[in-house]
C-alpha positions in Angstrom: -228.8 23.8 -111.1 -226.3 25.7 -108.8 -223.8 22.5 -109.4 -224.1 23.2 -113.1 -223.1 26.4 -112.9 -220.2 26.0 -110.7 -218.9 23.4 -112.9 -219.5 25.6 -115.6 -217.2 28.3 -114.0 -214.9 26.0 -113.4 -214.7 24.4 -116.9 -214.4 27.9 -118.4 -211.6 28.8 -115.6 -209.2 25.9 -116.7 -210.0 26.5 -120.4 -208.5 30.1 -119.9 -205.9 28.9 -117.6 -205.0 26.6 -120.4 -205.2 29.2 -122.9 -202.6 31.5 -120.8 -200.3 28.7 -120.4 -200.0 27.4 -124.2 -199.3 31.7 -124.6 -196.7 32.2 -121.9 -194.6 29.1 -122.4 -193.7 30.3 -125.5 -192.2 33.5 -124.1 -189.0 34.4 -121.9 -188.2 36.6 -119.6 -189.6 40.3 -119.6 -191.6 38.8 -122.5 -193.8 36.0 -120.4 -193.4 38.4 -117.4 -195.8 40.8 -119.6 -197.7 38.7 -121.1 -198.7 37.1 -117.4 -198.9 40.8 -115.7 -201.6 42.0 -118.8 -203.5 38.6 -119.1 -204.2 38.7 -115.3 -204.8 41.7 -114.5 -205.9 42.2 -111.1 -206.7 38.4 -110.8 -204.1 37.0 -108.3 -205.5 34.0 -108.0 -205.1 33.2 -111.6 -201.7 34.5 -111.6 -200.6 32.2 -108.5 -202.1 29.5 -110.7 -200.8 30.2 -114.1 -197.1 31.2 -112.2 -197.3 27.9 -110.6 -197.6 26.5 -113.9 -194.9 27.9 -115.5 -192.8 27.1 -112.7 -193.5 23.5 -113.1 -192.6 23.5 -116.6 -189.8 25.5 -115.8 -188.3 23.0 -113.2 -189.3 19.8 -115.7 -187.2 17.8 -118.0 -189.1 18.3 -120.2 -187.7 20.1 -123.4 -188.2 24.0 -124.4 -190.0 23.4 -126.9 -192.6 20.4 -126.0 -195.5 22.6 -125.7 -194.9 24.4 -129.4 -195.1 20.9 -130.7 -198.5 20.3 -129.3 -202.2 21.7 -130.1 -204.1 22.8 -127.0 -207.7 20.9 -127.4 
């Protein structure tokens, strides 16, 4: 049972990761700066992790606008 909950924490971690992303890559600047500092909160480890994110996108080829033409699942 202790496995199902951990993966259940887990699961519901990435799903709100996921959520935060899909929200702040649709921002700029001062904008997705806070958007990250109030969705956070005192959480620094899903900061790093949603930071990290961003800066991956950031740094990608892909186009500005790839995420808006998707629908998270």
């Amino acid at each position: 049972m202790v496995k199902d909950n951990q993966s259940s924490g887990v699961a519901e971690r990435y799903a709100r990761l996921k959520q935060l992303f899909f929200g702040a890559v649709e921002l700029d600047g001062a904008d997705r700066r806070r958007f990250v500092e109030e969705a956070c909160g005192e959480d620094a480890e899903l900061r790093a992790e949603l930071e990290s994110l961003l800066d991956c996108h950031r740094q990608s080829d892909m186009p500005e606008d790839f995420w808006s033409r998707r629908q998270p699942n």
